[in-house]
C-alpha positions in Angstrom: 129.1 95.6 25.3 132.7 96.5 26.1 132.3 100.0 26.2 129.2 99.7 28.4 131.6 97.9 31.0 134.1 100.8 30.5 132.1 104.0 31.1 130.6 102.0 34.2 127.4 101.4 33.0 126.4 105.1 32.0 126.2 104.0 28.5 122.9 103.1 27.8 121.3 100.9 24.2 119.5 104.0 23.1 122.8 106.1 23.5 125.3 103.6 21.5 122.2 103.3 19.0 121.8 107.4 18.5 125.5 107.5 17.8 124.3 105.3 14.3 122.3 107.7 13.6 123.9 110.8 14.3 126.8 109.5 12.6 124.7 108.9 9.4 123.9 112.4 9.5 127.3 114.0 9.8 129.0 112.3 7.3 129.2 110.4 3.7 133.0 110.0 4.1 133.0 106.1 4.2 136.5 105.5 5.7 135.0 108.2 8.9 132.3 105.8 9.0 134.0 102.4 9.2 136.5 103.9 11.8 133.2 105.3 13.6 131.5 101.6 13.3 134.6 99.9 14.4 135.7 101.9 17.6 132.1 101.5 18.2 131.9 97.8 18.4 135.6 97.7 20.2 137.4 96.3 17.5 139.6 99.0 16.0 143.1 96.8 16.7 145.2 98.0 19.2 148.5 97.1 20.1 147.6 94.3 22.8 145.5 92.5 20.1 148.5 93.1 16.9 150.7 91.7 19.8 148.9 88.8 20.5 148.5 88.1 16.9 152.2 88.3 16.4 152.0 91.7 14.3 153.3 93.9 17.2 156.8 93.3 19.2 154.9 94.8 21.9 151.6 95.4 23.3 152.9 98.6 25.1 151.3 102.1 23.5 152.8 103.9 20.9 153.6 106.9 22.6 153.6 106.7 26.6 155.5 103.2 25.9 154.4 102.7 30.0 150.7 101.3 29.7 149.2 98.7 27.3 148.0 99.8 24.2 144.1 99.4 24.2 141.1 101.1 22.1 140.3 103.0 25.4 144.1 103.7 26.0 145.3 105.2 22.5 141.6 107.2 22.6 141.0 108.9 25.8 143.1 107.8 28.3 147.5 107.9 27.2 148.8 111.1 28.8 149.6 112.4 25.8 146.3 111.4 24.1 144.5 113.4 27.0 147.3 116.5 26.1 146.1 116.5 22.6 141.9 116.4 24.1 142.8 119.1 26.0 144.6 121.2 23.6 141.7 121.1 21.0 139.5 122.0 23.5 141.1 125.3 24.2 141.5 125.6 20.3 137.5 125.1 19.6 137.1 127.4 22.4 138.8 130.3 21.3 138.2 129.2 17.4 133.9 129.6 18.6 134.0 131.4 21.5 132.2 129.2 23.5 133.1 126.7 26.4 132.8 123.2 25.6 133.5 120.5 28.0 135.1 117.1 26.2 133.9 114.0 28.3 135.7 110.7 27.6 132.2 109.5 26.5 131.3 112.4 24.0 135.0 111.4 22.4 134.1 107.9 21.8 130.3 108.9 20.9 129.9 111.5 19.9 127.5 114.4 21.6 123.6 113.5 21.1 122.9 117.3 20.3 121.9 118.3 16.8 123.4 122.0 17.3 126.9 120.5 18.1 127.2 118.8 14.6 130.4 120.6 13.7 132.3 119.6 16.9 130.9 116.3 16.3 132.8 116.1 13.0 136.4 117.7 14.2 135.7 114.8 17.0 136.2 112.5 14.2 138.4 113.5 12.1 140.6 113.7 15.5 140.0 110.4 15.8 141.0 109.7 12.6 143.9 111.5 13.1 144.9 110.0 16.5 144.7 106.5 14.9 146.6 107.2 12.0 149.5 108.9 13.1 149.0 105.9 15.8 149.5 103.3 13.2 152.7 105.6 11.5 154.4 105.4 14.6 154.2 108.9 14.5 153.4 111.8 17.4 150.3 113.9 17.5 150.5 117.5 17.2 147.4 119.7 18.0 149.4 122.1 14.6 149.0 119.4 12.2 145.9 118.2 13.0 144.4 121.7 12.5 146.0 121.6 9.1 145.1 118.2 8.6 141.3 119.7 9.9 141.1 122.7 7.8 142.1 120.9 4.6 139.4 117.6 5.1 136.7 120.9 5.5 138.2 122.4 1.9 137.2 119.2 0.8 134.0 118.6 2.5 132.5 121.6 1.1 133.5 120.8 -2.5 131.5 117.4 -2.1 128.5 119.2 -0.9 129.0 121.6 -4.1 129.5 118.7 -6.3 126.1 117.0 -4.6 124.2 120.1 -5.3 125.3 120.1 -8.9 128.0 123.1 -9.0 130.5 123.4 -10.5 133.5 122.6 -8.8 136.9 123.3 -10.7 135.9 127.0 -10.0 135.0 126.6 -6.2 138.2 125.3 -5.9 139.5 128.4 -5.5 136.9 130.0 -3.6 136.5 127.8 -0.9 138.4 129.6 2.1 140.9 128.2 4.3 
């Protein structure tokens, strides 16, 4: 496992497995859980592959433009990357009142705690995020991801009404921001 290699060995088989499973239990979204699957199993393209497959002019990242682009790189370790990490983490903070730590390994992962569910999913949708703005050539911005955050919660709690058989076109409306 390449991500075994990269966190030195502190990965373990029951960890990588766990983050299946806690993943299954944080989300339906389908496109959070292909993106999930494939940074898991290191193949979420970066620029040094789309370079080498002739997709890319370069395999340099998208926004340092100094070090090559790879899943690690445009996740956890691009200076500007590690400005957004750090930024969120001052925003959950103050947004819970509570310290959190974010570990390189609990981005990737996720963290194994079943009372840390909802940083879990702002995790992934800043994941999500990060690679999407990644592949629009565009910056990230800790502003519109929290807009980008609030509105995917909007949503996320008209599926759950919708799953437990509510009426929707009126919670709409009620669902706050």
């Amino acid at each position: 496992q390449r991500w075994k290699r990269y966190f030195s060995n502190e990965l373990s088989t029951q960890e990588w497995e766990d983050s299946f499973t806690q993943l299954y239990q944080l989300t339906k979204n389908t496109q959070l859980l292909i993106l999930q699957y494939k940074i898991s199993h290191f193949i979420l393209p970066a620029n040094e592959f789309l370079f080498k497959c002739g997709i890319k002019e370069t395999d340099l990242c998208t926004w340092c433009e100094e070090e090559i682009e790879t899943l690690p790189h445009i996740l956890v370790e691009c200076e500007v990357v590690k400005r957004f990490w750090e930024l969120l983490k001052r925003w959950i903070c103050q947004k819970l009142n509570t310290p959190i730590n974010i570990t390189s390994k609990e981005i990737v992962f996720g963290i194994n705690r079943h009372d840390q569910t909802h940083i879990n999913m702002i995790y992934m949708l800043a994941k999500k995020y990060i690679y999407t703005q990644k592949c629009q050539n565009q910056f990230i911005a800790l502003e519109n991801f929290t807009a980008y955050l609030l509105e995917e919660m909007r949503l996320n709690q008209l599926v759950k009404l919708v799953d437990n058989g509510q009426d929707s076109s009126q919670a709409i409306w009620q669902t706050p921001l």
